[in-house]
C-alpha positions in Angstrom: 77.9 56.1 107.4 78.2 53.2 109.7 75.7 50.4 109.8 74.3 48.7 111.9 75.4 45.3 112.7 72.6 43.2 112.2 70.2 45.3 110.3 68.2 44.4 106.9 66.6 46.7 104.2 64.5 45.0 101.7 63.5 47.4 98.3 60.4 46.0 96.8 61.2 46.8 92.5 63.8 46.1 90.4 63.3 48.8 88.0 65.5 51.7 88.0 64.6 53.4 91.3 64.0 50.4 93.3 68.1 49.5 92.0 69.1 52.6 92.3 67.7 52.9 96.0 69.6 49.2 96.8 72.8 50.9 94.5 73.0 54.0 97.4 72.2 52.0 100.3 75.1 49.4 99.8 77.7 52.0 98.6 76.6 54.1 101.9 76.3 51.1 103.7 72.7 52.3 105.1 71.9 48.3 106.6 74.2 45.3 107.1 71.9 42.9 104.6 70.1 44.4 101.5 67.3 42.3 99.9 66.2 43.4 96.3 63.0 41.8 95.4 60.6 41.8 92.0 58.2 39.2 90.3 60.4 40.0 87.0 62.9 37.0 87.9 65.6 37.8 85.1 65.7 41.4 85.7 65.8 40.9 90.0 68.6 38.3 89.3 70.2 40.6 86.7 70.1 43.5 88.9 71.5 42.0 92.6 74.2 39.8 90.5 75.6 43.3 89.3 75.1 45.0 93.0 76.9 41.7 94.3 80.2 42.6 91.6 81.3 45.8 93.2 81.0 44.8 96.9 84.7 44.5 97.5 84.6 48.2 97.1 81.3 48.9 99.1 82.2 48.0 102.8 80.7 44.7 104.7 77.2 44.8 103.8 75.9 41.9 102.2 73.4 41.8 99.2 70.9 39.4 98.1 67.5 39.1 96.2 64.8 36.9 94.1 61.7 36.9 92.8 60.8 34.9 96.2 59.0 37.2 98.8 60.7 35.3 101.0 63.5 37.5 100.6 62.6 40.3 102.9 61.9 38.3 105.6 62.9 39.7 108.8 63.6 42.9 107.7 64.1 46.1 109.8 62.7 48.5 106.8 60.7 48.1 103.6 60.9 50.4 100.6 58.8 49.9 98.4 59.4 51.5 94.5 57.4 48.6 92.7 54.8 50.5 90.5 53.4 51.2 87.0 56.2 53.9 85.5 55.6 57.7 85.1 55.5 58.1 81.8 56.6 62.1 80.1 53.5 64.3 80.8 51.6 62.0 83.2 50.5 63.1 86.3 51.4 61.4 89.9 48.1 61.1 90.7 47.1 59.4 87.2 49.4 56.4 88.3 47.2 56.1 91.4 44.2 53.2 90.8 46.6 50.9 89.4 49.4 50.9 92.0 46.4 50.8 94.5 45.7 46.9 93.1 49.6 46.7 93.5 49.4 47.4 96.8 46.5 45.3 97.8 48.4 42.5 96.7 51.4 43.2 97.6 51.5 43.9 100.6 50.0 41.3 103.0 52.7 39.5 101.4 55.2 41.6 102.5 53.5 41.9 106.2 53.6 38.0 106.5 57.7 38.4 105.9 58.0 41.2 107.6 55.7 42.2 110.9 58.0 44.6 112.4 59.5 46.4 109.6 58.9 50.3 109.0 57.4 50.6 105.5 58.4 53.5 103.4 56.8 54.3 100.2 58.1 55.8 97.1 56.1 54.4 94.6 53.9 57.7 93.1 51.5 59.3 94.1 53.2 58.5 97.2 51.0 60.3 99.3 47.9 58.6 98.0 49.2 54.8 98.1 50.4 56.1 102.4 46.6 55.8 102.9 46.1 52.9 101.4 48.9 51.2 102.6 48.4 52.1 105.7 44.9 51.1 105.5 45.7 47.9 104.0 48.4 46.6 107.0 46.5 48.2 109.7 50.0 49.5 110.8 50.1 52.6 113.0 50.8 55.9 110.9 54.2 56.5 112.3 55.4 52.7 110.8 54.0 54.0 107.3 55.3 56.6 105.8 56.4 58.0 101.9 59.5 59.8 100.8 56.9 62.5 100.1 59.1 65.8 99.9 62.3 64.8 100.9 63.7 64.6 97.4 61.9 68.2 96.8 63.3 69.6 99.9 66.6 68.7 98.3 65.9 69.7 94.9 64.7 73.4 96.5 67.8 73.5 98.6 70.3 72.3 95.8 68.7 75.3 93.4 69.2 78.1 96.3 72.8 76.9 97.1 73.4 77.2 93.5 72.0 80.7 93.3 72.9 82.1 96.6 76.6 80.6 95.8 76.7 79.0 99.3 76.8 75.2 100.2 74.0 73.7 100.2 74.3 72.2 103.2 74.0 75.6 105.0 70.7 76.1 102.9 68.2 75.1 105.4 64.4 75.1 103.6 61.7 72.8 103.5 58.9 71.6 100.7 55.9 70.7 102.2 52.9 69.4 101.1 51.8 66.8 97.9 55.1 65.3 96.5 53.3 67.2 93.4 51.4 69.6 91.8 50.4 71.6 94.8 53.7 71.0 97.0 55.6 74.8 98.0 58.3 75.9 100.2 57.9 76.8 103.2 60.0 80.4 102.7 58.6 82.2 106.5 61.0 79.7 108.0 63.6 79.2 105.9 67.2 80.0 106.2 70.3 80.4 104.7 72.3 79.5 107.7 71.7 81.3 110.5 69.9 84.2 108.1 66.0 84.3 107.2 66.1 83.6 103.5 64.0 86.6 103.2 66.6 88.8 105.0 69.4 87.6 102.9 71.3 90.5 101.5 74.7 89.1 99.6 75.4 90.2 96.5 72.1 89.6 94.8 69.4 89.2 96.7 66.5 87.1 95.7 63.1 89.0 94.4 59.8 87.5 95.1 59.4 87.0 91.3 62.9 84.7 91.4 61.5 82.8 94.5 58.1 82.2 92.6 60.7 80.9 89.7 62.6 78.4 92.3 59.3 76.9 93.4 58.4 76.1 90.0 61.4 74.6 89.2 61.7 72.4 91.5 57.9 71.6 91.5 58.1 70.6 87.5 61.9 69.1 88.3 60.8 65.3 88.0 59.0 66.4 84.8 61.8 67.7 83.0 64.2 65.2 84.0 61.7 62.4 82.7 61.7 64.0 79.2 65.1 63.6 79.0 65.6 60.0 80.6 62.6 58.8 81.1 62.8 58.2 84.7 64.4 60.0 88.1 66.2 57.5 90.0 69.6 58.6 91.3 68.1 61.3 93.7 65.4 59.4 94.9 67.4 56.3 95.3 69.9 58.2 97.7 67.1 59.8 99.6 65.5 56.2 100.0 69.0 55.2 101.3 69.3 58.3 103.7 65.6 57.7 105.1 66.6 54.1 105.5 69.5 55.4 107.7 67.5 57.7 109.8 65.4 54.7 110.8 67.8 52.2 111.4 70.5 54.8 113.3 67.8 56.3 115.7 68.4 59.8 114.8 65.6 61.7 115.5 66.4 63.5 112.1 64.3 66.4 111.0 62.9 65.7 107.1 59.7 66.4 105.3 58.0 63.1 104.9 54.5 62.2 104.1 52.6 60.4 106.9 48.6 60.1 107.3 47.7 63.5 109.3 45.6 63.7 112.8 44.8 67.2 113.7 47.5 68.6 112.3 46.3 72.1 111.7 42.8 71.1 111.3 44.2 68.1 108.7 43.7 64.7 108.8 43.2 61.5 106.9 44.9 62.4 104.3 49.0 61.7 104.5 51.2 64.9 103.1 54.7 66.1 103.7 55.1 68.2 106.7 58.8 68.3 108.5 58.8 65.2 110.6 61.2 63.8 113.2 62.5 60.0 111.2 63.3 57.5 113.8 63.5 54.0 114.8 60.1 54.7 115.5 58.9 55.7 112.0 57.8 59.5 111.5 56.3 61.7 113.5 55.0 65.0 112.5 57.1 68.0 114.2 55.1 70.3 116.0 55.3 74.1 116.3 56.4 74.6 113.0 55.6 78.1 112.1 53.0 78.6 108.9 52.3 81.9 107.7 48.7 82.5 106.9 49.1 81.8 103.0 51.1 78.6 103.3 48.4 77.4 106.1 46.3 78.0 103.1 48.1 76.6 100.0 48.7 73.2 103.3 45.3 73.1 103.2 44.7 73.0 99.6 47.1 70.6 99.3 45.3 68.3 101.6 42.1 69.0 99.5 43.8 68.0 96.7 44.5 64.7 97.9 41.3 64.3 99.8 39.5 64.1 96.0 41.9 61.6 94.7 41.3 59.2 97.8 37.5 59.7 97.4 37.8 58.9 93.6 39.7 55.7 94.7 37.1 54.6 97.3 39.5 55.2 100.4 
């Protein structure tokens, strides 16, 4: 990827997805300066010396970093990872009330540095702390937005590749939905190239029972790869990076991220993933997507879902 000349990402956390997301940006060379910022001044200083090391084999982009907020100033895009940790068996939405007080402090101090930025959340539950932040900066809903289902989206597409025995880059399906517990794929729409999923012959078809299996894998994927590790952070860093790009290239790219509904199909106030165009604007939910009537059902209980936790939080 190319960057642009004069651009600047800031990642808010120096844990291991907010260095992970600063790790994919500079090798892809999503912005031109990359700011890593944290209050923990050893581990921040730690973290952007070590990014700093390899540069002669990342490209021109330039990477700096403190426990100064002072850091992001002027930047094009915010991602913010900084949060209490998921621990094995815990719930996104258990994380929520303390990464709300986070937020609330964080981020007028962030805003002060950084007016014009687009703000992209990844800290969980991501769709929960969209409201608030949003809420918080007064920022329209298009300049606030989460990773939401993106990483998902990949996950589901990854798994069907894998099973179909095609690239996955010709898989073309969408999670929708909480980046959670009640996310699901949207399978009316989905293809496997230019083929309805659904239709797909090949030499094994997939049952409805094996599609009911995919979804739940990739649902409880984060799960499982925190029992083993204790954290996700290589896929969610590069997806940080590649939403980072959308925004800072202009594309108009087509991915499923969370951004505080109006209207859509009788949903609002409440941010969940829907397949959104990602541009220098921010997001912007796609219209016209086609919803059968069970996934218009399991959208809306999705949005339920959510609609609790941000009563239970006061928002």
């Amino acid at each position: 990827m190319t960057e642009n000349a004069h651009s600047k990402l800031t990642v808010v956390g120096a844990g291991s997805v907010g260095s992970s997301t600063a790790y994919a940006a500079l090798i892809r060379q999503s912005a031109r300066t990359i700011a890593l910022y944290d209050i923990q001044t050893r581990k921040v200083n730690a973290e952007v010396l070590d990014l700093a090391h390899g540069t002669q084999f990342t490209g021109s982009s330039e990477i700096i970093g403190g426990d100064d907020v002072a850091v992001a100033a002027g930047s094009d895009v915010v991602v913010i990872t900084a949060g209490a940790k998921q621990e094995p068996g815990q719930t996104r939405l258990d994380l929520a009330a303390t990464n709300v007080e986070i937020l609330r402090t964080l981020l007028p101090q962030l805003l002060e540095q950084a007016p014009d930025a687009t703000y992209i959340l990844v800290t969980n539950p991501c769709d929960v702390l969209t409201v608030v932040a949003q809420r918080i900066t007064g920022l329209p809903v298009n300049r606030v937005f989460a990773s939401g289902t993106a990483l998902d989206t990949s996950r589901l597409r990854w798994e069907l590749g894998r099973r179909l025995g095609v690239s996955t880059s010709s898989v073309h399906a969408s999670i929708v939905g909480e980046h959670g517990d009640t996310e699901f794929p949207l399978w009316s729409s989905a293809t496997v190239g230019s083929v309805p999923l659904l239709n797909w012959r090949g030499d094994s078809p997939l049952t409805e029972r094996e599609l009911d299996w995919i979804a739940d894998d990739v649902r409880d994927a984060a799960y499982t790869v925190i029992e083993g590790k204790g954290a996700t952070n290589y896929a969610i860093g590069l997806t940080g990076a590649r939403l980072v790009e959308a925004v800072l290239n202009d594309e108009h790219a087509i991915m499923p991220v969370s951004t505080v509904l109006d209207e859509y199909h009788g949903i609002s106030d409440v941010a969940i993933s829907v397949p959104s165009i990602v541009s220098a604007a921010g997001a912007f939910p796609l219209a016209g997507v086609p919803y059968s009537t069970n996934e218009r059902r399991l959208l809306q209980a999705s949005a339920d879902t959510l609609s609790i936790s941000l009563r239970l939080l006061g928002f």
